[in-house]
N, C-alpha and C positions, 0 to 999 in steps of 0.2 A: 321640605324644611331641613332635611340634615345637608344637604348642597349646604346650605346659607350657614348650619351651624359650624358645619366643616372649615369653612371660610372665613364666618367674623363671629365665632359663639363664644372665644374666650374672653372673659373680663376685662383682662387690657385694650384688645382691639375694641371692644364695647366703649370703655372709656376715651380713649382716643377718637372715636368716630364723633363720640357726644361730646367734647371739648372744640374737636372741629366745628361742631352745628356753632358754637357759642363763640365762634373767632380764632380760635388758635390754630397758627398755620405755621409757627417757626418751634423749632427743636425748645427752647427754652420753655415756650408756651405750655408744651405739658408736663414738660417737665416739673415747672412752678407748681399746675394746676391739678394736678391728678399727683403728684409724687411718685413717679415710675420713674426705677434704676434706668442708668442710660444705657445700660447695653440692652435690658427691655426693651425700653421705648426705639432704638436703632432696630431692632429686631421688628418689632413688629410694625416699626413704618415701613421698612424693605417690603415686607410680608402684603400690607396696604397697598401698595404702588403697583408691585408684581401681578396683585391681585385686580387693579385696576377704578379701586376705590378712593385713592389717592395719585395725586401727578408731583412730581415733584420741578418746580420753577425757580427763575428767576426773582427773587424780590425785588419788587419795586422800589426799593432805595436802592439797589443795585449791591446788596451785600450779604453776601449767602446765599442761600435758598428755603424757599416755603414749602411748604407742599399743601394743594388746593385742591378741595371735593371735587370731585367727576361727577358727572350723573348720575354714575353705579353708586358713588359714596353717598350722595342727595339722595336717592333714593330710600336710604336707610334713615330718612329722618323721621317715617311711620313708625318706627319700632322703637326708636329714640324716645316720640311722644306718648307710648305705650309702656315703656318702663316707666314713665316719668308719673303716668296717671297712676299705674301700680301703687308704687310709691306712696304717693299723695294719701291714696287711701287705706295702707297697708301698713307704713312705717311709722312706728312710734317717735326714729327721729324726727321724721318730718313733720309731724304732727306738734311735737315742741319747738319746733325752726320752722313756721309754714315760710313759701313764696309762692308765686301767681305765675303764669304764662297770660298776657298780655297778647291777645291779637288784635293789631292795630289795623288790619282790614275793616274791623267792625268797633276796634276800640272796647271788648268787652273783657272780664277776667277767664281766661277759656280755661276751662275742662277738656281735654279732647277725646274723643270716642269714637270705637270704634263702628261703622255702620253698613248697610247693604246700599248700592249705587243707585239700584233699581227702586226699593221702594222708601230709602232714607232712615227705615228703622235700626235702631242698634241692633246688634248682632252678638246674642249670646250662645253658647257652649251647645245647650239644647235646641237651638231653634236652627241648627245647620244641620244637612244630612249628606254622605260622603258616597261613592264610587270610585272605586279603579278610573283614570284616565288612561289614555294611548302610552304616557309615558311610563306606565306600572310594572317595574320589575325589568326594565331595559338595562340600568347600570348598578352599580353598586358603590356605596360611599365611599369615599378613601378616607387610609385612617387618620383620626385625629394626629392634629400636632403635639397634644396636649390630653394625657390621658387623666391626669392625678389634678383633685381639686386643691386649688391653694388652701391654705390653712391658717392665709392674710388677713382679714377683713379690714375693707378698703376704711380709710381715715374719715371721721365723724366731718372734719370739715369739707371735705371732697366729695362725701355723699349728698351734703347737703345742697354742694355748687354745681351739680353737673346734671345733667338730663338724664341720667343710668345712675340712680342715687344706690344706698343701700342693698334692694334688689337683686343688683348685678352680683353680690357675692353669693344669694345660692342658683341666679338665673345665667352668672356667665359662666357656664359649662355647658358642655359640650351634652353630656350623658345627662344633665338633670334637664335637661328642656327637651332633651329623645325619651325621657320616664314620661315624663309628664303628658307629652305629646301622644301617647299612647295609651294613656289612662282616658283621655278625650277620645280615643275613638272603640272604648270600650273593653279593655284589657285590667284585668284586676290580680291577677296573680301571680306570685313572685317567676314563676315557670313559664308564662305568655308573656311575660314581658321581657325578660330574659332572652327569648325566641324570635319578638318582635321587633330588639331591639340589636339583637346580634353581640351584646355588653357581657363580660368577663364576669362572673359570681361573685365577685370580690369587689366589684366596681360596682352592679347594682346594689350589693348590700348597704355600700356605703351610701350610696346617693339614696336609696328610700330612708336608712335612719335620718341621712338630714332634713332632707322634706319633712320626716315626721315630726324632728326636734323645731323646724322652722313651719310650723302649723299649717301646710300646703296640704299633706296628704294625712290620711285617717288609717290607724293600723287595728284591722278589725278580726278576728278568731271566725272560720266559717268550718272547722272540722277540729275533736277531740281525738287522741289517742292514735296515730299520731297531732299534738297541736298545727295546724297551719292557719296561715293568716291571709288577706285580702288586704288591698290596699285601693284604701275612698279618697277622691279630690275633696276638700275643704271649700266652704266658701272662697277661702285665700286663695285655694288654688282651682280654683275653678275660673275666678279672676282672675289667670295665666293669661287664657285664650287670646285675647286679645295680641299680646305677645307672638303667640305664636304664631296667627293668622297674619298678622306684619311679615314676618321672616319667612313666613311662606310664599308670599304674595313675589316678596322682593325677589326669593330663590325661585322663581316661576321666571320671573322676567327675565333677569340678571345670568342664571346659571341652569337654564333648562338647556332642553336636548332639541336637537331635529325631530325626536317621538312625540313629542308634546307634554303636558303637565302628567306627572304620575299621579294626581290624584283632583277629583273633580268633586267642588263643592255644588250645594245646594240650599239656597234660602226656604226654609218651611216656611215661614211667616206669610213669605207673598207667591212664592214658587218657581221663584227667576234661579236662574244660576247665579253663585254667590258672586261677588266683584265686592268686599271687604277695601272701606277707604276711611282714612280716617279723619274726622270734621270736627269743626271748632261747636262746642255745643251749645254757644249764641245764636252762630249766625248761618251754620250746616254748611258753610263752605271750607275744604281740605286747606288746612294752613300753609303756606311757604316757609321754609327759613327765616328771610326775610323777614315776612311778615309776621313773627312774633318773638317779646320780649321780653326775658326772664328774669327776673326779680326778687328778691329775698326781702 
């Protein structure tokens, strides 16, 4: 998973990819639609293209150019529908602005979720069990391009319009989905996480008070004199997983190694190995681009 955050975990790129799912393929288009400074948006399309998630073409009026999802970029549209379900159930703006996704496969109002391949069940936080894979401790992540959280938060109409709503401003960093990610596989102290996470004292600090001030994470006293504290996923943020399991999935495919996966899941529920895919929750089949429509 830190492959994938390394690559597309900051908030612009998030936004930019989810703009794409929705049509926009020329400079101006995100411009319009997400409000990102142009030497941002110049930045991080380079970044996009280099990276292999973006191509940049010819437009077909023959004036200028586009730049059009790759497979690598398609691919990230699980994690697109995973902020989006966040959201839906999370956000209080979105909850006074609802919209629907529209899968016209089946024609129904989807919900999308996230599930096991093998036996179709949803797939929550507890009901997956983990192991070392072949690719465990072979490389090491390179560092972010982007260490410091913005202290923007993205525009009420732009959250509302795009698939990475509100969310993305405490989910697109880089450090707050490596805390988080770590707290799922059982780490609760400011000192194992720190550890686990290889993050600067100063940078964790920041990133648990916001999770705590944005009700993801629970700050809880487990020793007097000296005081220390523990730190508990929230409902809210236990509701990550889903997220993360996307971005994993993808940095599996996308940006693994000749070692194989550094980490190998496991479905409790039925006992298969996990394969996390995420299905329209009419009709259980994994939606396309294409095939759905989003709507306010």
């Amino acid at each position: 998973m830190s492959r994938s955050l390394v690559a597309v975990g900051d908030r612009w790129s998030l936004l930019i990819l989810g703009a794409a799912f929705q049509g926009c393929v020329r400079f101006v288009d995100w411009s319009d639609r997400i409000g990102i400074a142009s030497n941002v948006l110049s930045g991080r399309l380079r970044q996009l293209v280099a990276l292999g998630c973006l191509e940049m073409v010819q437009g077909d009026d023959g004036r200028g150019h586009e730049y059009r999802l790759t497979s690598m970029g398609m691919g990230l549209y699980p994690t697109a529908l995973m902020f989006w379900r966040f959201d839906r159930l999370w956000s209080e703006k979105r909850l006074l602005h609802p919209e629907a996704l529209t899968h016209l496969t089946c024609g129904g109002s989807m919900v999308p979720n996230m599930a096991c391949r093998a036996c179709g069940e949803r797939v929550h936080a507890r009901d997956v069990g983990y192991e070392d894979g072949p690719g465990a401790g072979f490389d090491a992540s390179p560092p972010s391009r982007v260490s410091r959280r913005s202290a923007v938060a993205v525009d009420d109409d732009v959250s509302r319009n795009t698939l990475f709503g509100d969310s993305v401003d405490y989910l697109g960093d880089r450090w707050t989905q490596m805390v988080i990610s770590t707290l799922f596989l059982g780490t609760r102290r400011f000192d194992q996480i720190q550890r686990e996470c290889d993050v600067a004292t100063n940078l964790l600090s920041d990133r648990l008070k916001s999770m705590v001030a944005g009700g993801m994470l629970q700050r809880r006293r487990y020793q007097i004199g000296p005081d220390r504290f523990e730190y508990l996923l929230t409902p809210r943020g236990m509701d990550v997983y889903p997220i993360a399991l996307a971005l994993m999935r993808w940095g599996d495919q996308w940006l693994g190694t000749a070692a194989g996966p550094p980490l190998l899941l496991h479905h409790l529920t039925c006992g298969n190995p996990l394969e996390a895919v995420v299905v329209c929750d009419q009709c259980g089949q994994s939606p396309d681009p294409h095939e759905v429509l989003f709507r306010r």
